[in-house]
C-alpha positions as CSV (number, residue, x, y, z in Angstrom):
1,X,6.5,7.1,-25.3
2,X,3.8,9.5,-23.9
3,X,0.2,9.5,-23.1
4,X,-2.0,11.1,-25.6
5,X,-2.7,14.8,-25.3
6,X,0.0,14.7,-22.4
7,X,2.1,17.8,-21.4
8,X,5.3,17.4,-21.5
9,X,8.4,18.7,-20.1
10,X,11.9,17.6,-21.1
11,X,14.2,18.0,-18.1
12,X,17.0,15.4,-18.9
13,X,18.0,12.4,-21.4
14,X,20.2,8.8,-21.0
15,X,20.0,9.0,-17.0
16,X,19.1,6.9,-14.6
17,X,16.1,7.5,-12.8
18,X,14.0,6.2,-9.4
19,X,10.5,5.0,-10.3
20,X,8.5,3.6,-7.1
21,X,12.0,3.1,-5.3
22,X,13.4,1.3,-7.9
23,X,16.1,2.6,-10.1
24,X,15.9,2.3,-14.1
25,X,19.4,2.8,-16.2
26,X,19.6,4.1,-19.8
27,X,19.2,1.0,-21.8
28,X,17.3,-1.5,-19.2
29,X,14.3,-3.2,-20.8
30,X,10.6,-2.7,-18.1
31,X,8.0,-4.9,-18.7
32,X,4.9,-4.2,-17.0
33,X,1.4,-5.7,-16.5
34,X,-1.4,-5.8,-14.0
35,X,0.8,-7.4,-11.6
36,X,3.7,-4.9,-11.5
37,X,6.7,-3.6,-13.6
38,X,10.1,-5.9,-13.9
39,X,13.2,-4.1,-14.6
40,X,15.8,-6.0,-16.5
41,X,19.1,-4.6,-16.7
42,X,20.4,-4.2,-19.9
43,X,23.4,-6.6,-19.2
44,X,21.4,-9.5,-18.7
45,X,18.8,-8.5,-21.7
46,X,20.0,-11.0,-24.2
47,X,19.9,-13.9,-22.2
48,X,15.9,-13.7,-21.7
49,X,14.8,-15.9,-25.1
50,X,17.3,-18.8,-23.5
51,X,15.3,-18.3,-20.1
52,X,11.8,-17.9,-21.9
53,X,12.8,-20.9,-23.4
54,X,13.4,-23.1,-20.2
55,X,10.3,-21.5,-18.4
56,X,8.4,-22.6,-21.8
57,X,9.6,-26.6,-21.5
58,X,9.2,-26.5,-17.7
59,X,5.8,-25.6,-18.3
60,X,5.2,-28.1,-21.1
61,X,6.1,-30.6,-18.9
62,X,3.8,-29.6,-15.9
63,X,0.5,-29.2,-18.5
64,X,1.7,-33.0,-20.0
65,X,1.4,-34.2,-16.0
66,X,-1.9,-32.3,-16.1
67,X,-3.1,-34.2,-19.0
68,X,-1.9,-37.7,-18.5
69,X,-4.4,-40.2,-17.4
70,X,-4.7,-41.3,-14.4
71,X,-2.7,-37.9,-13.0
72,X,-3.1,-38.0,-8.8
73,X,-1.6,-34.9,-6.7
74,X,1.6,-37.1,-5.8
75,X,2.1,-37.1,-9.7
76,X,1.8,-33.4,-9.6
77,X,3.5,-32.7,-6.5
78,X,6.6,-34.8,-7.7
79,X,6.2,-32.8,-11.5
80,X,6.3,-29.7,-9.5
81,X,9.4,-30.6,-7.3
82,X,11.4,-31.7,-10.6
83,X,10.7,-28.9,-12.5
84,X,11.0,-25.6,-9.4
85,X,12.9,-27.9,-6.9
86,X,13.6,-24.6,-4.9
87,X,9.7,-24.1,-4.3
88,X,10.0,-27.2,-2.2
């Protein structure tokens, strides 16, 4: 992918390359967004939907906390510590 009206010049294919000191294989998926770029290595690639998954219930379980009456910081805290117990 290019930007519109680029100019462009070939130079190589299927090698990898150092972007911002970080080194991108042939094949690794980039994601990228205000905050940065992620590279994830194409070995690992197909075990993101389990791991979006996980992230997904873990946060489910932090907005329920969030919701529930009565909900104090201990509440939170001890959601928080159950759910990332390697934040703590």
């Amino acid at each position: 992918m290019s930007v519109s009206r680029a100019n462009v010049l070939m130079v190589d294919l299927g090698i990898h390359v150092k972007v911002g000191g970080v080194w991108i294989n042939p094949g690794d998926l980039l994601h990228g967004d205000q905050h940065g770029v992620v590279v994830i290595p194409s070995e690992i690639a197909e075990r993101i939907p389990e791991a979006a998954e996980r992230v997904a219930a873990d946060e489910q379980r932090i907005i329920h906390a969030c919701q529930s009456e009565g909900i104090t910081v201990e509440r939170l805290n001890a959601v928080y510590k159950s759910v990332r117990p390697d934040a703590y």
